[in-house]
N, C-alpha and C positions, 0 to 999 in steps of 0.2 A: 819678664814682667812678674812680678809679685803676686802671688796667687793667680796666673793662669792656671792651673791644672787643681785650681781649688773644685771642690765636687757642688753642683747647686744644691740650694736646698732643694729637698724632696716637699712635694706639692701632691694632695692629693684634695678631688671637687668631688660633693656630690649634688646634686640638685632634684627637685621635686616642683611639682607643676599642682597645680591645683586651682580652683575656681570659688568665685562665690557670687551673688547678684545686689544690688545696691541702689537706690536712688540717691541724688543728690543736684544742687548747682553752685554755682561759681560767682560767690559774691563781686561785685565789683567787675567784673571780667568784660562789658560789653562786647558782648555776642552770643550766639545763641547757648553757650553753654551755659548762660545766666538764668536763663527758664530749668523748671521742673524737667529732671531726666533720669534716666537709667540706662545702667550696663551691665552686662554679663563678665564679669573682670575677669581673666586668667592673673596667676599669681604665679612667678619662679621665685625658688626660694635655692640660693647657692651658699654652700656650707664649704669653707676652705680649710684644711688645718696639714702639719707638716709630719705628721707619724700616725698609725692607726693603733686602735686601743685592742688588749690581750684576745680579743675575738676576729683581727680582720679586720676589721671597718672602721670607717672617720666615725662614721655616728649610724647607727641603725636606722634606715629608712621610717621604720613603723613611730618611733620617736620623734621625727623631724615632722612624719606626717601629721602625727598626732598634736602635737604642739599647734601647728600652723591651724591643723582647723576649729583647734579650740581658740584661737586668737580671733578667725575667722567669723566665729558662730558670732560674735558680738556688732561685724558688722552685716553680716547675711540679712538680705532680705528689711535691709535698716533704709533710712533717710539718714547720710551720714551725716548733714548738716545739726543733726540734732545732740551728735554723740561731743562728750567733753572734748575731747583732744581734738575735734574740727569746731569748735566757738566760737573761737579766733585766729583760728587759720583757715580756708577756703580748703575741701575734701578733695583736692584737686590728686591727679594720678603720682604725682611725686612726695606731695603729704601723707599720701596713702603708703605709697611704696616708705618712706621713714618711718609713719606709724608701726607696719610691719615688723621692719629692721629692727626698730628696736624694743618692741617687745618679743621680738623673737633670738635677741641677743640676751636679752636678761633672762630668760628659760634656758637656753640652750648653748651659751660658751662656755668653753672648755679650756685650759691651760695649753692644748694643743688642735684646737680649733674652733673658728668661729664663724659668726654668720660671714659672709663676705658682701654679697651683696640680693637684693630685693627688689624683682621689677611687678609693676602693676600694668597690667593690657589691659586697656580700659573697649579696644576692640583687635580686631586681627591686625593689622596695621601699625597701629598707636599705643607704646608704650613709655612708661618713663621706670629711671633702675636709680636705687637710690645704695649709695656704698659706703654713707658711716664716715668712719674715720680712716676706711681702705684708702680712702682715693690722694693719687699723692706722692 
């Protein structure tokens, strides 16, 4: 067969974890997520790209980190229902996880990698992962 013993690409992940805290509700949603609430979010942030740059690494941790919680500071400790990019759309765990995505693509892709994907834990159990134009 034609390119069986072709070599895969080379794949390399990194990922970083981090937190922030939020109120908000769920316009429209009938149930209880429609009242006034709050969570303590866990956030993974996965970075995928196919070669590492002249030092070893996809992207330096301390970068990735930094980014993410300067994107963060703006919702920390917010009523996200207030913030422009939730207006018109409900602050819901998968909005949030997009919001992320793609402000964390515009800081941070690379010609040889990119965000890949963005989950928002809204608690220990319940997450949603939002993947861009990965998914597919």
């Amino acid at each position: 067969m034609k390119g069986e013993h072709a070599l895969p690409r080379t794949q390399y992940q990194v990922k970083i974890i981090t937190d922030f805290a939020a109120a908000h509700n769920l316009r429209n949603f009938r149930g209880k997520c429609e009242n006034l609430h709050g969570h303590n979010w866990k956030v993974e942030v996965v970075l995928r790209g196919d070669r590492l740059d002249e030092s070893g690494v996809l992207m330096d941790f301390g970068e990735l980190k930094e980014a993410t919680r300067e994107i963060l500071t703006a919702l920390d400790h917010q009523y996200l229902n207030d913030l422009a990019y939730f207006k018109e759309r409900n602050p819901s765990s998968e909005y949030i996880a997009q919001y992320l995505f793609e402000r964390l693509s515009e800081r941070l892709n690379r010609d040889y990698c990119r965000i890949f994907q963005v989950s928002a834990w809204e608690s220990a159990n319940s997450c949603a992962t939002y993947f861009g134009e990965n998914l597919g």
